[in-house]
N, C-alpha and C positions, 0 to 999 in steps of 0.2 A: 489239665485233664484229671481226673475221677479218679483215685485209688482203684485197683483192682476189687478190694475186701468192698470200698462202697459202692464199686459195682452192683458184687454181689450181693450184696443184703437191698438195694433195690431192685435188681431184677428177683431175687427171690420172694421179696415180702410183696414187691405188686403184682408178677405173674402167680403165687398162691392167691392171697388174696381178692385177685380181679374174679378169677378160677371160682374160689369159694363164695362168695358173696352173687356169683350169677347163679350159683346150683340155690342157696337160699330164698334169692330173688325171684328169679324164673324161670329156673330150668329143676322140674323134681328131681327128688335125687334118686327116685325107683328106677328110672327111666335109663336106658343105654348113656344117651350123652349124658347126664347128671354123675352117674358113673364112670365114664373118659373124665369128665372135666373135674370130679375129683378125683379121682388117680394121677391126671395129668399136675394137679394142684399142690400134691403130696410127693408124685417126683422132680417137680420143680428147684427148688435147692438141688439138686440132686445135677439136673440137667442144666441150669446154672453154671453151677460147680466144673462139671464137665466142659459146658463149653467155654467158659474163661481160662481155663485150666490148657487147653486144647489150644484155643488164643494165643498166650502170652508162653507156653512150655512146648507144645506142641504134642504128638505122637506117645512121647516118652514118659512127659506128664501125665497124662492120662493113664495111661500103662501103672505108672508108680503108683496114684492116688485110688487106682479100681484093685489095686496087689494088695496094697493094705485090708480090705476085704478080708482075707481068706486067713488074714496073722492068726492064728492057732495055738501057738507057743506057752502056754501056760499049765500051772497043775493041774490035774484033773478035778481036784478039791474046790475049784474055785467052776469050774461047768456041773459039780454036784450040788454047790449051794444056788448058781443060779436056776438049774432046773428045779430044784426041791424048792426054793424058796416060799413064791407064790402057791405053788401045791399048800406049803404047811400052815403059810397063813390063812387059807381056805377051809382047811381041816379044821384048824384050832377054832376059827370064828364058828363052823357048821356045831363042832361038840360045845362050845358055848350057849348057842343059842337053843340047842340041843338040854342040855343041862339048866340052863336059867329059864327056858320057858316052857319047857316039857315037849316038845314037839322037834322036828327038827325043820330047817327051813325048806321054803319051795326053791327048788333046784333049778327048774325049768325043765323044758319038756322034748330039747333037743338031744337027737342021738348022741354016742358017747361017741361015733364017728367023726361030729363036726371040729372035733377039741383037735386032734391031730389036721387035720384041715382048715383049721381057723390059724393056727400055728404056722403052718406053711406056707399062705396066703400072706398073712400078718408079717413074717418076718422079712421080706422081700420089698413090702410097702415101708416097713420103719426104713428098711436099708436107703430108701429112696432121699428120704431127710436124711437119715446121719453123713452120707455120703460127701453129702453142701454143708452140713453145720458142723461137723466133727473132723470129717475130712478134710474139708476145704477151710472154713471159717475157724476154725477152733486155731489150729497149726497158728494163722496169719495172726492171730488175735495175742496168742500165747506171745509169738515174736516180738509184737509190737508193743505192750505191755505187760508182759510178765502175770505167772499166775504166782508168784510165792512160793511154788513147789517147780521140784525136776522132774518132773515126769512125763515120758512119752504120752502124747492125747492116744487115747483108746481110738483103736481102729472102724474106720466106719461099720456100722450091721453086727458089731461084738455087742457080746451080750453085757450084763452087769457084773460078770466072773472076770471079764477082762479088763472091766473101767477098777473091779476090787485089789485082782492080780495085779495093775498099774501103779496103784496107789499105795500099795502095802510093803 
């Protein structure tokens, strides 16, 4: 019988996969289903994860591995440079291009509403991957061969303040 971990990384890589290459192929992706069967594509690891997890641990596993989610526990200094970060690299490239070619760049033409709702939207679909590949896949991988360092795998849906807080 199949490891567990190469379960996982076949039902994740063919049910994304099969998922995204039908939305390429024949299914648009404007379209309702085109959008299920990418969503459905992107929480795959995720769902995966969960039901091996559910499988082989049962109730409690799953319990444990949806908890890590929510780990918080870090300085505030490290959710200030993940927020600020991309903000500042946006700013710096804008007064560059600003500065080097007299003009500044085109922005786009969407409300300053959509930023806080593309965010929200956004951070729920990443959770959906990290859940299968950080949660699930990372832990078994680290086990099995070692990464060089001690460090707790950053919790599934953490931002880059928790993978920095982990590591420092």
């Amino acid at each position: 019988m199949l490891p567990t971990l190469s379960i996982f990384f076949i039902f994740a890589y063919a049910i994304t996969w099969t998922l995204f290459i039908a939305v390429a192929t024949t299914v648009p992706a404007s379209t309702p289903l085109g959008y299920m069967l990418i969503l459905l594509g992107a929480f795959s690891p995720a769902i995966t994860a969960l039901s091996l997890t559910a499988w082989k641990e049962g109730g409690a596993g799953v319990e444990a591995l949806l908890r890590r989610i929510l780990i918080a526990n870090v300085p505030a200094r490290y959710y200030v440079f993940a927020i600020s970060y991309i903000a500042t690299i946006k700013v710096t490239a804008a007064l560059l291009h600003r500065v080097l070619l007299g003009a500044w760049p085109r922005f786009g033409t969407e409300s300053l509403i959509v930023i806080p709702l593309a965010i929200a939207i956004s951070t729920p679909f990443q959770a959906g991957e990290e859940i299968g590949w950080r949660g699930y896949a990372l832990p078994r991988l680290t086990e099995r061969f070692g990464l060089g360092w001690r460090c707790r795998s950053p919790s599934p849906g953490s931002t880059r303040a928790r993978a920095a807080a982990c590591c420092s």
